[in-house]
N, C-alpha and C positions, 0 to 999 in steps of 0.2 A: 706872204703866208696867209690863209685865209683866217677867218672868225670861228669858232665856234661855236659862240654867241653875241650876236650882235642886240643892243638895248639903244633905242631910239626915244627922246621926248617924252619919257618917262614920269607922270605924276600920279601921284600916292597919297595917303595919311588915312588919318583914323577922325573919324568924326567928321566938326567940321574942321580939324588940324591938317591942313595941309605941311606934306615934309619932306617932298620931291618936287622938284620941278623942272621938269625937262631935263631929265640924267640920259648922256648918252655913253654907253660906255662898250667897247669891245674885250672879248676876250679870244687871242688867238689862240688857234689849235698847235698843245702839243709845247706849249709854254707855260711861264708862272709869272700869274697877275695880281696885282693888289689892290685894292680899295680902302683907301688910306685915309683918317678925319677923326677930329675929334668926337667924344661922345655927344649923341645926339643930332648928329650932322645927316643923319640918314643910311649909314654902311648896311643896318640891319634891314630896315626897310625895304633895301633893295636887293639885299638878299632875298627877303620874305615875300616879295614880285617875283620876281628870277625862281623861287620852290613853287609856286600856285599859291602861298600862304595867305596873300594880301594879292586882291587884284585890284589891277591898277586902275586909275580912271582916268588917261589916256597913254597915249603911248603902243611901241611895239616892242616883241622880246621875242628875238629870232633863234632858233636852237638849229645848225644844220640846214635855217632855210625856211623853216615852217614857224610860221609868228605862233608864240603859244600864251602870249599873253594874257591874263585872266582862265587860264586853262586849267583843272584841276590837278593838286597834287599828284597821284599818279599818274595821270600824263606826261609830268613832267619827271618824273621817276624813270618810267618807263622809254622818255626820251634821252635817258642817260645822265642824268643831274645826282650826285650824291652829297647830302648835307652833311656837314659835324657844326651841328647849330651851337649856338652861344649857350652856355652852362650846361652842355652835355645832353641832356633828357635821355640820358639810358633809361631801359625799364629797370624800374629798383627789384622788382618783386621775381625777377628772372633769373638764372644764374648768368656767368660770362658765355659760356656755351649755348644757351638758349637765346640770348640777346645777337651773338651772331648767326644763328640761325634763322632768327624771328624774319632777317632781312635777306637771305641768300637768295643770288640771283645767279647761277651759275651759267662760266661763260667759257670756251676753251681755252686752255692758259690760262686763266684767270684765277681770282684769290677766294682760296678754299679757307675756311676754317684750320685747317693743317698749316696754313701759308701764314694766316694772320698770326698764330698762335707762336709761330716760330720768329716771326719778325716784332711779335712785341714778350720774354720770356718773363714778362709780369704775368701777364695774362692765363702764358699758360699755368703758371706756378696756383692760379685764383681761378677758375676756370670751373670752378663748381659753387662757387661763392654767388650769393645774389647781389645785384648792381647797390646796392643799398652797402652794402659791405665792403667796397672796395674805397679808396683812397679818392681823392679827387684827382689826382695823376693817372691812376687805373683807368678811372669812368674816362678820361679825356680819349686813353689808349682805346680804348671798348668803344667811345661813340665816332672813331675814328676807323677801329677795324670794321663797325659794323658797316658804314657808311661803305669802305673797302670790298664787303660783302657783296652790295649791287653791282657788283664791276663798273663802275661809274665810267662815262667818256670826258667827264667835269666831274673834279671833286672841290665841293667847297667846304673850305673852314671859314667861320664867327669867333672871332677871337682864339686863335688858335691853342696857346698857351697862357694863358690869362689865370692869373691865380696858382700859377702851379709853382712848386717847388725847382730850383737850376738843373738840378740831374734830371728831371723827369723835363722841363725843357729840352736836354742837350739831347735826349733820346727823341723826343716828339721832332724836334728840327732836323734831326738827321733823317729821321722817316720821311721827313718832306721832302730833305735833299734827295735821297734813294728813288722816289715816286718824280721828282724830277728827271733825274739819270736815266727812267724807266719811261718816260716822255708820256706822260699823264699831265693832261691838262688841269690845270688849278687857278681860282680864285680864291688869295688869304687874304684872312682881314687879321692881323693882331697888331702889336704897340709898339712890339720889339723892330726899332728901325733897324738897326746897326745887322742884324740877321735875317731881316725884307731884302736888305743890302744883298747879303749874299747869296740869295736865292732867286730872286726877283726878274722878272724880264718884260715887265710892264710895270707902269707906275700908275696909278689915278689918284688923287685927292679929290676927294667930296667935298663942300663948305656947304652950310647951311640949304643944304637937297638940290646939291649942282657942284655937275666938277668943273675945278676951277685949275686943276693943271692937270698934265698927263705926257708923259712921254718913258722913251725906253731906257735900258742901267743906263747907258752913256749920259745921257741927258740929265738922270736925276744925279749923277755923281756929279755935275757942273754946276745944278741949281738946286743942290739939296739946301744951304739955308735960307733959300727963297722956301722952299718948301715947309720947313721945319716950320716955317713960322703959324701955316694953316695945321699945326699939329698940336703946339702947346698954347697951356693957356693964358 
């Protein structure tokens, strides 16, 4: 199966903070990948490479083929990448209806405002509300459809369900499973193993800005408390 994205020798950081070094990590087409580590280990970082948010100083990051590493954010938009970044950043001052629209990229077949609103019936039910108003279950739902909005060919989530309430989890996990079933490629990053478990078809573990394991469910079912252990603290 080929890549989607393929991320080669990868380093990063801020300052003089380095907090990548030499990450390489693939994403196949048309599966579901994780990037897996405790905080601080680099998940986001590499995230924030992978959107144009932080460019790197060296390394490649292949999308389709064409290295777009250091490339600007819409470039990499427009290459088919859709974020649901870590705490949301809905726009607060928009309604839900404005905020998926701010982002629509319309595609044939693809996910209309009519589609999002139907798949998450929060939404529609707040749907004139501005993002400042909605729950933090809501905004995760919102920075999720919006992202959904660019008809993404890679949809990534930062901590997917992080902070949120169980019902508004079991809803957010099921959408993942559905956009799995729908063979939409994904990169998750959240904490909840036991439901990586069930959704997952790539493993990666980060350590301190380097992966340090990686293989498919089979493999992580057999060396999962090998794993476990690059997770807790």
């Amino acid at each position: 199966m080929s890549n989607l994205v393929t991320i080669r020798g990868l380093h990063a950081g801020y300052g003089r903070a380095e907090v990548l070094f030499g990450v390489d990590l693939a994403i196949p087409r048309g599966q579901v990948s994780t990037l897996m580590g405790r905080n601080g280990m680099g998940k986001t970082t590499t995230v924030r490479c992978l959107m144009g948010l932080l460019a790197p100083r060296a390394g490649a990051i292949e999308v389709n083929g064409a290295d777009l590493a250091g490339a600007p954010p819409y470039r990499i938009a427009r290459a088919g990448l859709g974020l649901v970044p870590e705490g949301r950043l809905i726009f607060p001052s928009l309604t839900v209806t404005e905020n998926l629209r701010a982002c629509a990229r319309p595609a044939p077949g693809g996910w209309t405002e009519a589609r999002i609103l139907d798949a998450f019936p929060r939404l529609a039910q707040r749907r004139r509300n501005l993002g400042f108003q909605l729950s933090g279950g809501e905004q995760q739902m919102l920075a999720i459809g919006r992202a959904l909005m660019t008809n993404p060919t890679l949809l990534i989530l930062d901590e997917a369900t992080e902070g949120l309430a169980p019902l508004i989890r079991a809803e957010i996990w099921a959408m993942l499973g559905r956009l799995k079933a729908e063979g939409l490629t994904i990169l998750l990053i959240d904490k909840n193993i036991d439901e990586l478990a069930r959704i997952s078809d790539c493993y990666n573990v980060i350590e301190k800005g380097g992966i340090v394991w990686r293989g498919d469910a089979a493999a992580f079912r057999e060396s999962r408390p090998e794993v476990e252990k690059y997770l807790h603290l």
